[in-house]
C-alpha positions as CSV (number, residue, x, y, z in Angstrom):
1,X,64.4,212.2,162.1
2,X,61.7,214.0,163.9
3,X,59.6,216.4,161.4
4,X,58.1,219.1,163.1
5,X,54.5,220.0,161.9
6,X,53.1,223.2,160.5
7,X,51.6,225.5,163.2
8,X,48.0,226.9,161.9
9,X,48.3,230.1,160.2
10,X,45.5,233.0,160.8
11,X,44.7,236.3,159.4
12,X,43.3,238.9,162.0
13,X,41.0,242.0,161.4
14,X,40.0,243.8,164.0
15,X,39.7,248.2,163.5
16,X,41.2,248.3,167.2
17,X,45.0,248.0,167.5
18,X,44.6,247.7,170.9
19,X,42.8,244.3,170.2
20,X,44.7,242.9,167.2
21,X,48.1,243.0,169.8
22,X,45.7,241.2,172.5
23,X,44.6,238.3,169.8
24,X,48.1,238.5,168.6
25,X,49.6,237.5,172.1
26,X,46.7,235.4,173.1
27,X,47.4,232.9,169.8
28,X,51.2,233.9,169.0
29,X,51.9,230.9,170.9
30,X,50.1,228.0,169.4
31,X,49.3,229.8,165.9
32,X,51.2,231.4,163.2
33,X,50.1,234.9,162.7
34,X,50.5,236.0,159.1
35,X,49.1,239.0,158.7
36,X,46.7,241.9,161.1
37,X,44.9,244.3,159.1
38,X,42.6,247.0,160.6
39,X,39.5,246.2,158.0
40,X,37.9,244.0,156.1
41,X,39.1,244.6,152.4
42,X,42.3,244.3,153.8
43,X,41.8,241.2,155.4
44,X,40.0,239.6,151.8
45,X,43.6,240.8,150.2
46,X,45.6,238.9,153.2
47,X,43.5,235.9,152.8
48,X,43.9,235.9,149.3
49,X,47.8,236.7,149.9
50,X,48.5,233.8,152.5
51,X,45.5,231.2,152.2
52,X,45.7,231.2,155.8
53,X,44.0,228.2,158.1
54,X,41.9,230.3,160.0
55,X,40.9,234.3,159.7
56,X,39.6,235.8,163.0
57,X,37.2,238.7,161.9
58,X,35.8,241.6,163.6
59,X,31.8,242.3,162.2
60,X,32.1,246.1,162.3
61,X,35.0,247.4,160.4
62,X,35.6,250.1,158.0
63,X,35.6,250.1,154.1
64,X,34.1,246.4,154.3
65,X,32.2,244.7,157.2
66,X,33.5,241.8,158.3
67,X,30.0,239.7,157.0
68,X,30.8,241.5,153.7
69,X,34.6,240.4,154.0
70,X,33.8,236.4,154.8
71,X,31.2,236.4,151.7
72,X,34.5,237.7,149.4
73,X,36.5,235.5,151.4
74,X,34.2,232.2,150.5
75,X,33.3,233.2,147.0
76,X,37.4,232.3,147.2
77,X,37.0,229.0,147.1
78,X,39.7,228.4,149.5
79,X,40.1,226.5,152.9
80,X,40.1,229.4,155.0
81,X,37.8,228.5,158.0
82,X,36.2,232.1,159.8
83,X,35.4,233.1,163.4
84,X,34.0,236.2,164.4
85,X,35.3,238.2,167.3
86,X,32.9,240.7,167.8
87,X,30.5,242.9,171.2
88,X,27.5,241.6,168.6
89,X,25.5,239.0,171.6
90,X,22.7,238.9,168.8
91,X,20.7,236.2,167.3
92,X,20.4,238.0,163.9
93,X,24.0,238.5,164.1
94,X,24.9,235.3,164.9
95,X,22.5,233.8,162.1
96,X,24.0,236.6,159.8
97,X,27.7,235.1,160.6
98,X,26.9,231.8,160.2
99,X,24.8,232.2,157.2
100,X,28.4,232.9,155.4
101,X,29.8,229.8,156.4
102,X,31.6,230.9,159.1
103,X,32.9,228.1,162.1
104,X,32.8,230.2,164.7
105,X,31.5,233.3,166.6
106,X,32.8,234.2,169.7
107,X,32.3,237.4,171.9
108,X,35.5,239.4,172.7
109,X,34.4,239.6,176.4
110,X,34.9,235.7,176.0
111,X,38.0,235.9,174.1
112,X,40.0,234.7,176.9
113,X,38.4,231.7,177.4
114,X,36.8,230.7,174.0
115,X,39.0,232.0,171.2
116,X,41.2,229.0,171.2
117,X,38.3,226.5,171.4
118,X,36.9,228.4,168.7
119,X,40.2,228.1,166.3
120,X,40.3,224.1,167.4
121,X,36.7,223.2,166.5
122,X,37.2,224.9,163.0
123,X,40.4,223.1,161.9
124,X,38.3,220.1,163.4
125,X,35.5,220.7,160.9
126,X,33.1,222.1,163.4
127,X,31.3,225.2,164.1
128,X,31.8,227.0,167.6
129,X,29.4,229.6,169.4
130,X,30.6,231.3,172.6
131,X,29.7,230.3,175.9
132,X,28.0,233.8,176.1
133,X,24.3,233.2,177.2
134,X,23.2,234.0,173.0
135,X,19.4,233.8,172.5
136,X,19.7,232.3,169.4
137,X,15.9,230.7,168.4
């Protein structure tokens, strides 16, 4: 008898709806999506609801940023590997995200085309940038 494996599960946090339904559709198909929350308290409660895989976070969200939210998020002590979907193409934000342990930071105008990679090197253990030309000294 075949078992069939566990799909990934992942939190997303964006403040746009318009964007959580285009990470939702991009990932629904490989990835299940537990929960989409539109800031970043609520996505530290979701991750503390559903210990998911992987949480996709926006930077700039209301009530708590989403650097703010992947500090809460680590103090956790739990598995949950974070990537960053954000505009931000700046060092200091980069070296802000990764400073909190994050695996990944990709740029939405890359989504298409590095948002998967990014979720696949962070269950691998690895950290991801996007492809975006980052000056990142």
């Amino acid at each position: 008898m075949k078992t069939e494996k566990a799909r990934p599960t992942v939190v997303i946090a964006d403040d746009h709806v318009g964007i959580l339904e285009r990470i939702s559709g991009l990932l629904m198909a490989d990835y299940d999506i537990v929960a989409t929350v539109t800031n970043g308290r609520k996505a530290v409660e979701a991750v503390a609801q559903f210990s998911p895989d992987i949480a996709v976070l926006d930077i700039a969200m209301p009530e708590l940023d989403g650097l703010g939210a992947a500090r809460e998020v680590k103090q956790m002590w739990c598995n949950t590997r974070i990537i960053f979907l954000t505009v931000h193409a700046d060092k200091d934000y980069v070296h802000a995200a990764l400073e909190t342990g994050a695996s990944g930071y990709v740029l939405k105008s890359c989504m298409q085309s590095d948002l998967i990679h990014a979720i696949r090197h962070a269950l691998a253990g690895h950290v991801f940038v996007s492809s975006y030309p980052l000056d990142i000294d």
